[in-house]
BAMAR-908325 format. One record per residue: x negated, y negated, z negated of N, C-alpha, C in turn; residue number from 1. Coordinates in steps of 0.2 Angstrom, whole numbers. Each point is the difference from the previous one (the first is absolute). Layout:
BEGIN
X_Y_Z_X_Y_Z_X_Y_Z_NUM
...
END
This chain:
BEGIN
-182_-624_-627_-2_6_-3_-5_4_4_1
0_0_6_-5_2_5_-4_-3_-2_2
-5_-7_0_-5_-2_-2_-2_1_-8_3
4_1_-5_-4_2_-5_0_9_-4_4
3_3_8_-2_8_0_-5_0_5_5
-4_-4_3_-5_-1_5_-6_1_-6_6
3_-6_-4_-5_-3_-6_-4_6_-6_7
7_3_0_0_6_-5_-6_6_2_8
2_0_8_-4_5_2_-7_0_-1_9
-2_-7_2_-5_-3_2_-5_1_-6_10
3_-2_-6_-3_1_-6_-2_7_-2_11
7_5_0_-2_7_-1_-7_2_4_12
-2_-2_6_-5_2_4_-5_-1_-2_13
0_-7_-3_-6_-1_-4_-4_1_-6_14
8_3_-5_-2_2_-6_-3_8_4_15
3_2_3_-2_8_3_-7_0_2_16
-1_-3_4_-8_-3_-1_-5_-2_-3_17
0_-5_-3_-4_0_-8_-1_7_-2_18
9_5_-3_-3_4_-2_-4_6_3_19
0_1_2_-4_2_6_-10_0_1_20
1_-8_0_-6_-2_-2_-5_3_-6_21
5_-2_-4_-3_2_-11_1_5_2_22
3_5_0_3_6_-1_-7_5_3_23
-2_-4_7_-3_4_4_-6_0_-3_24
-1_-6_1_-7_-2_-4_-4_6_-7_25
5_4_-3_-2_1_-4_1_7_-1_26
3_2_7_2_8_-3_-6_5_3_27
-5_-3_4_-5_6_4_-4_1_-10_28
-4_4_2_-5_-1_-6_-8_-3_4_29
-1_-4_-8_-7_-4_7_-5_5_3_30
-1_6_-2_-7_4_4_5_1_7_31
5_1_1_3_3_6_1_-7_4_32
2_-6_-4_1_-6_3_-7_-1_4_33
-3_0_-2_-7_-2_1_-1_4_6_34
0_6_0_-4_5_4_5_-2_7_35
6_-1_-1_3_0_7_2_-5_2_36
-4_-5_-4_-2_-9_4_-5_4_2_37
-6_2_-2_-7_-1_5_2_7_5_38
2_3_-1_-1_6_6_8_1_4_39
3_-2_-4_7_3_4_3_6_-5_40
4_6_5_4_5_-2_-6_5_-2_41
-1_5_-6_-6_4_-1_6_7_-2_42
-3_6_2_3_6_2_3_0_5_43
1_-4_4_7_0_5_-3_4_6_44
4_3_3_-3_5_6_-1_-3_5_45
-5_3_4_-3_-5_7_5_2_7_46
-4_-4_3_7_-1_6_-3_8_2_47
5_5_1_-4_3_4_4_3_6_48
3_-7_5_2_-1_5_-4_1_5_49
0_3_8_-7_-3_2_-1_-5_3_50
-6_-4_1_-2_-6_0_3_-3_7_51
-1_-7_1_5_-1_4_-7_-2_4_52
-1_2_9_-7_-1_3_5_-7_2_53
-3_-7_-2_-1_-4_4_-4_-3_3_54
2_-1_8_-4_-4_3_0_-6_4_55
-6_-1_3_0_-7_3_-5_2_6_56
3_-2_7_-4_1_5_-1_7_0_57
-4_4_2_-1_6_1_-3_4_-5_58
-5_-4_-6_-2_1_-5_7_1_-7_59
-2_6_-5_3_0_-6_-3_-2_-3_60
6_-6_-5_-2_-5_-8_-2_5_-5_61
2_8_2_-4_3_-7_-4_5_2_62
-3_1_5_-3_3_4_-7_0_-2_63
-3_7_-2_-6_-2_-5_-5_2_5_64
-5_-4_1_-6_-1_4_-8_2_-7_65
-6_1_3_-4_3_-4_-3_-8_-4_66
2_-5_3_-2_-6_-5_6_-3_-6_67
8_5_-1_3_-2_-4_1_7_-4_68
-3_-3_-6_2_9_-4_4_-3_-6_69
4_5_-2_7_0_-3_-4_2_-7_70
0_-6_-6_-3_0_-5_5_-2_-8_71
-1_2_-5_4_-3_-4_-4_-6_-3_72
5_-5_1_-2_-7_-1_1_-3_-9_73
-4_-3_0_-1_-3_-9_7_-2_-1_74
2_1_-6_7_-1_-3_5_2_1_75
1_4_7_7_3_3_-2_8_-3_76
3_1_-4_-1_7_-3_6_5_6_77
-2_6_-2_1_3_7_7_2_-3_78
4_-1_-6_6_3_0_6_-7_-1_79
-4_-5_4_5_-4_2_3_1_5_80
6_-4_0_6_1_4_-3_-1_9_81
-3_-5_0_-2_-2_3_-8_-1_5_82
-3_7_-3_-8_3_-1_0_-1_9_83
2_3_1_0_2_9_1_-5_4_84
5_-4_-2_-1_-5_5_-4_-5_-2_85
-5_0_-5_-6_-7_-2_-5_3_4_86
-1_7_3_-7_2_3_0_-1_7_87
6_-5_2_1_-1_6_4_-6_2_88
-5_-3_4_2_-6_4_6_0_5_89
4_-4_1_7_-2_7_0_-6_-2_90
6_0_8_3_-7_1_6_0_1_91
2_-4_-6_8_-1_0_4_-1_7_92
-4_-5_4_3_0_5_-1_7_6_93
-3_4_-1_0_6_4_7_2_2_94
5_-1_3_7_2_6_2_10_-4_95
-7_4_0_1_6_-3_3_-1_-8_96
-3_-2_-2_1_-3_-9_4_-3_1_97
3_-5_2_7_-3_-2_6_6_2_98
0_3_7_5_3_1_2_6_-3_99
-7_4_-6_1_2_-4_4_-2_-6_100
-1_-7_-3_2_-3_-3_8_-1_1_101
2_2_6_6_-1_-1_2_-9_2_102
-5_-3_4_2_-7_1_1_-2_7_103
6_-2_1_4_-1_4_-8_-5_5_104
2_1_7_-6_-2_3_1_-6_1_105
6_-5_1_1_-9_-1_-2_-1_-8_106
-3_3_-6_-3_0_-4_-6_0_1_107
-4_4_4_-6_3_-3_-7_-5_1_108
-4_-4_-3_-6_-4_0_-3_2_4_109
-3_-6_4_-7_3_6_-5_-4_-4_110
0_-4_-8_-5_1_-2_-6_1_-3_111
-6_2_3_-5_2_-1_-6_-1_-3_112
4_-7_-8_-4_0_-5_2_5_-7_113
5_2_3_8_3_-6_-6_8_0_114
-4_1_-3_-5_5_-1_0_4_-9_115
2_7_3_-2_3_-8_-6_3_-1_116
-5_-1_-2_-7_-1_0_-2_5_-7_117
-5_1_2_-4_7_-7_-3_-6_-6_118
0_2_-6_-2_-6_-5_-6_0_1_119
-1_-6_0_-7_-4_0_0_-2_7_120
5_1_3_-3_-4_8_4_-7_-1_121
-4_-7_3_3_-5_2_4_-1_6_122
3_-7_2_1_-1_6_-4_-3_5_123
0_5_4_-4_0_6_-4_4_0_124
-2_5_-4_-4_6_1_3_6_5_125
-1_4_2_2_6_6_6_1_-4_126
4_3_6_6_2_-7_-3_8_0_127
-5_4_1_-3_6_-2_-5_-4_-2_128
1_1_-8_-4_0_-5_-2_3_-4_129
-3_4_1_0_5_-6_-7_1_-3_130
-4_0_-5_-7_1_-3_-4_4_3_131
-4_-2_3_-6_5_6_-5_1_-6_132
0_-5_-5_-7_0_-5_2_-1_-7_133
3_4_-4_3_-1_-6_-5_0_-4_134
-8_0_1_-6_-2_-4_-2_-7_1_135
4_-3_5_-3_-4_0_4_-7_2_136
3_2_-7_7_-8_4_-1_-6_-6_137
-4_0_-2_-2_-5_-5_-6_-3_4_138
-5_4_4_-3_-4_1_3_-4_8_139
6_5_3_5_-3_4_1_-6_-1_140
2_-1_-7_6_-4_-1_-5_-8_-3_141
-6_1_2_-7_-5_-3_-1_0_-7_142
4_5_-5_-2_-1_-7_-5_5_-2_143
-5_2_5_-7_4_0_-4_-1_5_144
-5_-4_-3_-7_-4_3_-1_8_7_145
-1_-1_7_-1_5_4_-7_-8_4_146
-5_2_0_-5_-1_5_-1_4_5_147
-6_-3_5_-4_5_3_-6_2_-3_148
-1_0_-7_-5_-2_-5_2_9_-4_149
7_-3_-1_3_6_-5_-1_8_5_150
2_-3_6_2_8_5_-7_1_2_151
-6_1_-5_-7_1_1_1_7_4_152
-9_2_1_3_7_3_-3_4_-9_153
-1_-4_-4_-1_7_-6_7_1_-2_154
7_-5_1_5_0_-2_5_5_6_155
-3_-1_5_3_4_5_-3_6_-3_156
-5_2_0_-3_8_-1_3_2_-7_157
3_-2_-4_2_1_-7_8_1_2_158
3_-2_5_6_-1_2_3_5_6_159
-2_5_1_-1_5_5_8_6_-1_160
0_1_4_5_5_-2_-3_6_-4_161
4_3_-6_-1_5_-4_-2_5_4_162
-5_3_-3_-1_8_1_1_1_11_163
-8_-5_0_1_2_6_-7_6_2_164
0_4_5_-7_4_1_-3_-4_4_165
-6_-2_-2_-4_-5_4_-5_4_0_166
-2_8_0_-6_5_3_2_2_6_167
-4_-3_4_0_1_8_7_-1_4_168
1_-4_-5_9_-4_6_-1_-4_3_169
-3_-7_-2_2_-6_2_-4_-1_8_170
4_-3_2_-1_-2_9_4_-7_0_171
-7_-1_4_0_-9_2_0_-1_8_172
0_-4_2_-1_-2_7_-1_-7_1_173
-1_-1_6_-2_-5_3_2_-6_3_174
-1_-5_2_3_-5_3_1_4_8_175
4_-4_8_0_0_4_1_-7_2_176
-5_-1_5_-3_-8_4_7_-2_2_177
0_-5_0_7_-4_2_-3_-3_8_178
5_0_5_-3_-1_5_1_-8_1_179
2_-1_-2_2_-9_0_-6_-3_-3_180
-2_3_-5_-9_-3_-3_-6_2_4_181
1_4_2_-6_2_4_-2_1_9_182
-5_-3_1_-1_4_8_-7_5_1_183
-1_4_-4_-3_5_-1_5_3_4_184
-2_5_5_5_5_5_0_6_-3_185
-6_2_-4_2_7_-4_6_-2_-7_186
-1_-5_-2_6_-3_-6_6_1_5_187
1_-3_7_6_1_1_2_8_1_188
-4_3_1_1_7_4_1_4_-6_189
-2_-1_-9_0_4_-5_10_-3_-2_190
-1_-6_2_9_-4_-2_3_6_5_191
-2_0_8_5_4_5_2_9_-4_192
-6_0_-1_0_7_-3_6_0_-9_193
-2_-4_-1_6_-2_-8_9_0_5_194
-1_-3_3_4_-1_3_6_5_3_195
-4_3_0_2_8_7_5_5_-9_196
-4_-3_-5_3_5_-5_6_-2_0_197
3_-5_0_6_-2_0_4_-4_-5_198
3_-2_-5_3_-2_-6_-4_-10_-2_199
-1_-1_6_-6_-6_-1_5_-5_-2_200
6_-3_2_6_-4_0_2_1_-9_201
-3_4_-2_2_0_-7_-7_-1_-6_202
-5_4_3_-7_0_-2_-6_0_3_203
-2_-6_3_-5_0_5_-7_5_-1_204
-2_2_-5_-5_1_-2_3_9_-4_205
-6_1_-5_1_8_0_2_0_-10_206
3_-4_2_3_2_-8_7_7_-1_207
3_-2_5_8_6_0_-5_6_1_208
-5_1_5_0_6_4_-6_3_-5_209
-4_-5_-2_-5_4_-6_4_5_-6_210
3_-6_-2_6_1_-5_6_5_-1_211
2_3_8_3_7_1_-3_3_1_212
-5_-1_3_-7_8_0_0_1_-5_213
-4_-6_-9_-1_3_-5_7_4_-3_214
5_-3_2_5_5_-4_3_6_2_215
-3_1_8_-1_6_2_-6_3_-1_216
-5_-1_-4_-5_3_-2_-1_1_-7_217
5_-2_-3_-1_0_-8_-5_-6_-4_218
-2_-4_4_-6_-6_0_7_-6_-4_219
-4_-5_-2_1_-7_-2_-3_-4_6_220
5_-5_0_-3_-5_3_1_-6_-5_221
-3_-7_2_2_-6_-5_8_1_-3_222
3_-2_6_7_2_0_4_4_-4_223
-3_2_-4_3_10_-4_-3_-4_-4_224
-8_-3_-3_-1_-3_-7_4_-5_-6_225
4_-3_3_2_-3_-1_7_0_-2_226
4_-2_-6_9_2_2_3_-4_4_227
5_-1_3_7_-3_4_6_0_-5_228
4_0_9_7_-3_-3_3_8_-3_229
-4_5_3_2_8_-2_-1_3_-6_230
-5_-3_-4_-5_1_-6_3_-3_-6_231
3_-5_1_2_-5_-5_4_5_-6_232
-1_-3_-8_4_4_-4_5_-6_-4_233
2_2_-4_3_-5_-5_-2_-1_-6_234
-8_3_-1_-3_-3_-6_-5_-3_2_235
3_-9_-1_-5_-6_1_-8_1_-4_236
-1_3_-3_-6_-1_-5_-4_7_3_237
2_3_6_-5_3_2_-2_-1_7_238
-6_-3_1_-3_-6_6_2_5_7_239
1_5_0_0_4_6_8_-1_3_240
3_-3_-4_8_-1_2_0_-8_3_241
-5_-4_1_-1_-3_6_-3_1_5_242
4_-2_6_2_-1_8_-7_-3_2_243
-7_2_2_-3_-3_1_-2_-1_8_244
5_-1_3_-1_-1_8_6_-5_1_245
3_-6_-5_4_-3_1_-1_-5_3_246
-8_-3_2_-2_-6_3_4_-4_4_247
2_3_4_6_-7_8_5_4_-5_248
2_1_-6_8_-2_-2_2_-4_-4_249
3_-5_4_4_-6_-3_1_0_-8_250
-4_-5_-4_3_2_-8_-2_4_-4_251
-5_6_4_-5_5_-4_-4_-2_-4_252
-3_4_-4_-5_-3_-5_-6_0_2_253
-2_1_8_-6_2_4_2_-6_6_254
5_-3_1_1_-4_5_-4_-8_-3_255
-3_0_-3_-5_-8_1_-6_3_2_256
-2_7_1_-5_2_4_0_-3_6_257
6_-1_6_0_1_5_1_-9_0_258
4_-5_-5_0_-4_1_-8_-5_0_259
-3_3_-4_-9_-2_-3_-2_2_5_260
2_5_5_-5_1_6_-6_3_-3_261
3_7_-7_-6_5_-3_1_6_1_262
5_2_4_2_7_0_-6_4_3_263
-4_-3_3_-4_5_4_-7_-1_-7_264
-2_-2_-4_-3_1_-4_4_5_-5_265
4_0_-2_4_3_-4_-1_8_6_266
2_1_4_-1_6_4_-9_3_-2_267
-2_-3_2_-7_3_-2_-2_0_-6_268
2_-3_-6_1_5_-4_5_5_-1_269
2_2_3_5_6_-2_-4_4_3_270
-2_0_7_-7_5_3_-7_0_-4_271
-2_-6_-1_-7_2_-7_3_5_-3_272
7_0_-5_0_3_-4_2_8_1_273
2_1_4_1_6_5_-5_3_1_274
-7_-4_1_-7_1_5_-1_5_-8_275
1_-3_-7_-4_2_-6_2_6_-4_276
5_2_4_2_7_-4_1_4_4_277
-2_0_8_0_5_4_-5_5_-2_278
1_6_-2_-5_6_-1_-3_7_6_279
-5_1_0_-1_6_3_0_-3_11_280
5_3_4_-2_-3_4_5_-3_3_281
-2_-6_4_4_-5_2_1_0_7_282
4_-3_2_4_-1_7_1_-5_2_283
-3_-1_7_4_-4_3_3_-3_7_284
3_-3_2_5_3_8_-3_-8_2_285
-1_1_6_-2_-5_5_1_2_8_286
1_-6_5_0_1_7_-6_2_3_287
-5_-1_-4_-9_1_1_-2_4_-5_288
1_7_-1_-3_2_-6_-9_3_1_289
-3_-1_7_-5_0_1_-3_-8_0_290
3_-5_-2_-4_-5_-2_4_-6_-4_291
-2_4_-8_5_-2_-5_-6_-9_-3_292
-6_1_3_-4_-3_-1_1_-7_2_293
6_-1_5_3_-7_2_4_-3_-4_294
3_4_-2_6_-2_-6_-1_-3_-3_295
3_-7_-3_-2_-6_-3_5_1_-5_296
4_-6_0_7_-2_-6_1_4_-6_297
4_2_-2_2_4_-7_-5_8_0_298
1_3_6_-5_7_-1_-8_-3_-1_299
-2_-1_4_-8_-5_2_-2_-4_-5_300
4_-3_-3_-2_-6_-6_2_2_-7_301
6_4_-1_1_1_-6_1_8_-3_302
1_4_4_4_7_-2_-9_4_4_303
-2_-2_3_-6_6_1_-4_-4_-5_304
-3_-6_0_-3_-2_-3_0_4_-10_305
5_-1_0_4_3_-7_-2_8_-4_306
2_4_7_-2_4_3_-8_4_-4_307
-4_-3_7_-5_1_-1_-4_0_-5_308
0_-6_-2_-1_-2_-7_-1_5_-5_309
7_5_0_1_2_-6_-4_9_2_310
0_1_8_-3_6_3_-7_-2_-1_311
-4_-4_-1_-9_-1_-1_-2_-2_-9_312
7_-1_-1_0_1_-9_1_8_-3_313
2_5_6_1_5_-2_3_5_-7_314
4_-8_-3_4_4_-6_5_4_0_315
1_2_-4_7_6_-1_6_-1_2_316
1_3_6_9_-5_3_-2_-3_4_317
-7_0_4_-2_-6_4_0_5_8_318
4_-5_4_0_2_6_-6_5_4_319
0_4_2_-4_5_1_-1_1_10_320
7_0_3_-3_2_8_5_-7_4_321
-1_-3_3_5_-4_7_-1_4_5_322
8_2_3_4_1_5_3_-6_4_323
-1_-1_7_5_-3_3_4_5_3_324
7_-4_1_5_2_4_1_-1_6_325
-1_1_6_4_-3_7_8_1_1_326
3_-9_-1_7_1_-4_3_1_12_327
-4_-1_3_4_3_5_-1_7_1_328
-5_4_-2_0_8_1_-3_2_-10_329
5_-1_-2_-1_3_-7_-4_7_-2_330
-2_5_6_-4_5_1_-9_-1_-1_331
1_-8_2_-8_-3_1_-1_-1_-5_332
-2_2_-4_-3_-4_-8_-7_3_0_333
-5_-5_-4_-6_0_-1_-4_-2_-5_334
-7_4_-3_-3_-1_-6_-3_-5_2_335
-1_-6_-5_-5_-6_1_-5_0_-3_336
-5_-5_0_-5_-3_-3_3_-4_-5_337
-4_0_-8_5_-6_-4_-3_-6_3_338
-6_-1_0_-6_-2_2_1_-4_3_339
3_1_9_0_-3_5_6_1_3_340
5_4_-3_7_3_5_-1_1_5_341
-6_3_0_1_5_9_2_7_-1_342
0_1_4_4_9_1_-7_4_-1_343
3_6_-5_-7_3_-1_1_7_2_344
8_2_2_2_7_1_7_-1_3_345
4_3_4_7_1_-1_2_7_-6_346
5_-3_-2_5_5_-5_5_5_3_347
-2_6_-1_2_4_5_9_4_-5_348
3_2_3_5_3_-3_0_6_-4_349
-6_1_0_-1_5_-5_-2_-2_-5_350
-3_-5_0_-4_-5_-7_7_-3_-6_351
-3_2_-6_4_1_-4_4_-9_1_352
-4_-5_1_2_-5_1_4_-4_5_353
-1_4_4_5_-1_4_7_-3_1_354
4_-5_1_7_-1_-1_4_4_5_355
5_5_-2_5_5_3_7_-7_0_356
3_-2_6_4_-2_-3_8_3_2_357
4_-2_-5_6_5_-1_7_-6_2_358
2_3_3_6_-4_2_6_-1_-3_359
-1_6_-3_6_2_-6_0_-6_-5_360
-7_-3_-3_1_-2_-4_2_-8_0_361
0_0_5_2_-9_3_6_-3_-1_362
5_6_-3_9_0_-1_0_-1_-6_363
-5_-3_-3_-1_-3_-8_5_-6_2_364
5_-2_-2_3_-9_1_-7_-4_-3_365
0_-1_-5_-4_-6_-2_-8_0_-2_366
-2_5_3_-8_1_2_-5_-6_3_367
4_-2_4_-2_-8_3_6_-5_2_368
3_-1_-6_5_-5_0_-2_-6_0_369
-7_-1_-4_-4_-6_-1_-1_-3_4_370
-3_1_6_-2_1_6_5_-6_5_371
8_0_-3_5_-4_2_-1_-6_-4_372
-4_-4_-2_0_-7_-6_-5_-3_6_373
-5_2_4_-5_-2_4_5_-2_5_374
-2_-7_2_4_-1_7_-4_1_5_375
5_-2_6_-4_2_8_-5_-4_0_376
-5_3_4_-5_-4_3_-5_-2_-7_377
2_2_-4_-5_-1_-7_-5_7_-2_378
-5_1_-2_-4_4_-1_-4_0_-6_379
5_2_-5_-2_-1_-8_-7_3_-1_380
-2_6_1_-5_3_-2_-5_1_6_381
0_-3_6_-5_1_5_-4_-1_-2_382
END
């Protein structure tokens, strides 16, 4: 009797089941079925618990830094269930997250492939992954032809940040002699002087210190023409919502620049194309602003060249006065010769041209954010 009330049972389960099956199958209506295969729960209220900071080592997993910005991602519509936790990266085995979870700690994984990841990242990628260039992930992703060809400078100069003021803003500057290449004692003695400024361990040369002057002066530097990780929007089809300082990032749509060994021609167009829209009068910072007539690289070959060019064509919009800057006493600025780049006057502080600079204005975050994509001991724009 016991084995064929075992039998009984066993059967009733299955019919319970089956029905179950048919029954289920048929009762959502298909637009709802549909909708809550592709997306999940739709109207359902969001968590609105507060989040849990998990971390690892001293660093927080959701600790937002100025190269991760918190974006809404293709296909996860925002009133999913689930919206908030897709715009952020963890690790299942994170100790904080499990014991949130409630899991006994002779449970808990030390594995650290067990990763819940933002859509579209693979394994192996950062587990911070989040869109730096949302104009630019097809050609990311190599299904859009990217050369050195394509990143012309008429495509750079056409690809500019919106609505910038290029009458009497833009300031340039210069390289600083690397002491390791030269035994020229004034090259060393112009490095000692760089040196004495201070910040070299991150930027050898006068990109950060140009680059905070200009945005304490209201000025553009290259750095400001271009968008970043801060710029980025979420409409692909408008070219200013690509990241174009991505070069050394792994996977970027600008990283076979660095692998082809072209980044530094792609640089100098970005400076040609900067050189061709400056207006009225220009600027520029060096350790030598009374002998800018040395300077060779990017200034000396491409951006005064550029320059000049467009001041002895004399057209409308076309560069009118050069200023340099002494980037160790910012008080020293001086009129030049187009001609010859010699000093033909000091600019006094009464002179409308003059750069006042303001300290207040340096408390801008992402003013020269750029500025952080250039590694040490490299000098993109010298």
């Amino acid at each position: 009797m016991a084995a064929q009330g075992k039998k009984l049972l066993w059967h009733v389960l299955l019919l319970f089941s089956y029905s179950i099956l048919v029954l289920g199958k048929n009762v959502a209506p298909r637009a709802v079925k549909k909708d809550a295969l592709q997306y999940g729960p739709r109207n359902f209220p969001g968590n609105k618990a507060p989040s849990l900071k998990v971390t690892r080592g001293s660093k927080s997993w959701t600790e937002k830094d100025s190269s991760q910005q918190k974006s809404n991602i293709a296909g996860v519509p925002k009133d999913h269930v689930f919206y908030e936790n897709y715009q952020i990266n963890s690790s299942w085995s994170d100790p904080k997250l499990q014991a949130a979870l409630g899991i006994p700690k002779s449970l808990r994984s030390r594995d650290e492939h067990l990763v819940k990841r933002t859509p579209g990242s693979k394994p192996g990628d950062p587990i911070f992954k989040l869109p730096s260039c949302v104009g630019c992930m097809k050609a990311a992703a190599g299904t859009e032809k990217v050369t050195l060809q394509t990143l012309s400078t008429d495509y750079l100069q056409r690809n500019m940040k919106p609505n910038l003021n290029l009458q009497d803003t833009c300031l340039f500057y210069t390289s600083v002699p690397d002491p390791t290449k030269t035994l020229n004692p004034r090259d060393f003695e112009e490095w000692t002087d760089r040196y004495a400024l201070g910040g070299q361990e991150q930027h050898g040369g006068l990109s950060k210190i140009a680059t905070d002057y200009a945005c304490g002066s209201n000025k553009i530097t290259i750095w400001n023409m271009y968008s970043g990780a801060n710029d980025v929007t979420n409409a692909p089809e408008r070219p200013f919502s690509r990241n174009f300082w991505e070069v050394y990032v792994e996977g970027s749509w600008l990283n076979f620049l660095q692998k082809n060994d072209e980044q530094f021609e792609y640089f100098e167009n970005m400076s040609r194309a900067m050189a061709r829209v400056c207006k009225g009068t220009v600027y520029v910072m060096s350790m030598r602003p009374k002998q800018m007539y040395k300077y060779g690289f990017i200034w000396g070959t491409v951006e005064y060249v550029e320059l000049h060019a467009r001041h002895t064509a004399g057209l409308n919009g076309a560069p009118t006065k050069l200023i340099a800057i002494d980037a160790a006493n910012h008080n020293n600025q001086y009129y030049l010769d187009w001609d010859t780049q010699l000093v033909t006057g000091q600019v006094t502080k009464r002179d409308p041209e003059f750069l006042h600079f303001d300290h207040s204005i340096t408390k801008r975050d992402t003013c020269d954010s750029n500025v952080a994509y250039e590694p040490p001991n490299e000098d993109w724009f010298g």
